[in-house]
C-alpha positions in Angstrom: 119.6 89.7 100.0 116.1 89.4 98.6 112.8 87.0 99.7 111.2 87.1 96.5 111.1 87.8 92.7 108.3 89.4 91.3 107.7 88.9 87.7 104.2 90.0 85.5 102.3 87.1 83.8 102.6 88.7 80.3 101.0 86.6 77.6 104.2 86.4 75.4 102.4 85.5 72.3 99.6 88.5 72.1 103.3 90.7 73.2 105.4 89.2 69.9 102.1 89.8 67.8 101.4 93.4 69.2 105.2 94.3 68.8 105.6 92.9 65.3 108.6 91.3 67.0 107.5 87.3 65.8 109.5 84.5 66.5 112.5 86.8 67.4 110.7 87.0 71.1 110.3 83.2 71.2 113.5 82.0 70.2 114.8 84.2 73.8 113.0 81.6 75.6 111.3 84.3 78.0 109.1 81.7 79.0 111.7 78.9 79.9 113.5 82.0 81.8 110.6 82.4 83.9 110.3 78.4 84.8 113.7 78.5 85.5 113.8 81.1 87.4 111.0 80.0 89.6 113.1 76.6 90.1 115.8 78.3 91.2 113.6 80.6 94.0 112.1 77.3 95.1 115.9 75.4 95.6 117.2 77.8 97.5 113.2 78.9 99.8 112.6 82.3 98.2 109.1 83.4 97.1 108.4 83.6 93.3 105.1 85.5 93.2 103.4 86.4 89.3 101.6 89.5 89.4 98.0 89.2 87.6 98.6 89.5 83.5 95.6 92.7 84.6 98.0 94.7 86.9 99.0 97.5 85.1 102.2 98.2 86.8 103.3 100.8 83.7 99.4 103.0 84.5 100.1 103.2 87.9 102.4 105.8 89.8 104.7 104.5 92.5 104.2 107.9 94.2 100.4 108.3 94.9 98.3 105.7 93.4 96.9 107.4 90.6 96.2 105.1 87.2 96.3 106.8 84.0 94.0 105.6 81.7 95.8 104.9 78.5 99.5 104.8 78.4 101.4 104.3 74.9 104.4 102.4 74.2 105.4 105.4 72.6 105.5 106.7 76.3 109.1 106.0 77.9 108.7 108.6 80.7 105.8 108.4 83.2 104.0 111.3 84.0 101.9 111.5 86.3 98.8 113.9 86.2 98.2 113.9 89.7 101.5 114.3 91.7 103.8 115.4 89.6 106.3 112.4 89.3 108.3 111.9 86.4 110.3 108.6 86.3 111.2 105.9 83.6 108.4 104.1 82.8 110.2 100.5 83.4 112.0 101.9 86.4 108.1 103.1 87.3 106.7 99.2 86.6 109.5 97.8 88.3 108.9 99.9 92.2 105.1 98.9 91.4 105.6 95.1 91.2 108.0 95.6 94.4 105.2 97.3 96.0 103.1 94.9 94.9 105.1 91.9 96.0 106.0 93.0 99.3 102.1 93.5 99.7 101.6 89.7 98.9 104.1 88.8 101.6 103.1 90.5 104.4 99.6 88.8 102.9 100.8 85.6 103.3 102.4 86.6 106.9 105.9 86.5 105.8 106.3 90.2 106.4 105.1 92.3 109.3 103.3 95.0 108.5 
């Protein structure tokens, strides 16, 4: 049972230059994914929220807060510098845009706080 999806606003054309990845990342359709998915929260009354292209959800530990300042996709496991955490840096991004959208509902009033 969920309320919402959270996705990032990622600029999929910079992403496919940056990762040398081309038209491989176009032909998935991520984009039409996202349209649909947003279609599909709207049918059946969940929440589709975008986080900010800006939120760096792969900088930031779930743990305490802190941002790192540069991060390299090199960099599969987040450390963090200031509590110690040690997690999969997807797995990191992912608890960060929950956070993230569960702070946009209570926001918006849909969640207590």
């Amino acid at each position: 049972d969920y309320q919402a999806v959270v996705v990032e606003d990622i600029d999929l054309r910079n992403l496919a230059q940056c990762l040398h990845l081309g038209k491989k990342l176009h032909d998935n359709g991520f984009g039409l994914f996202r349209t649909m998915l947003k279609y599909k929260c709207e049918r059946k009354g969940k929440y589709y929220i975008v986080a900010d292209k800006y939120f760096a959800s792969s900088k930031i530990c779930n743990c305490c807060g802190h941002k790192k300042d540069k991060l390299t996709l090199s960099e599969r496991i987040y450390r963090c510098t200031e509590c110690g955490t040690k997690t999969d840096r997807d797995y990191n991004a992912a608890l960060n845009l929950k956070q993230y959208g569960t702070h946009v509902l209570k926001e918006m009033g849909v969640l207590s706080a």
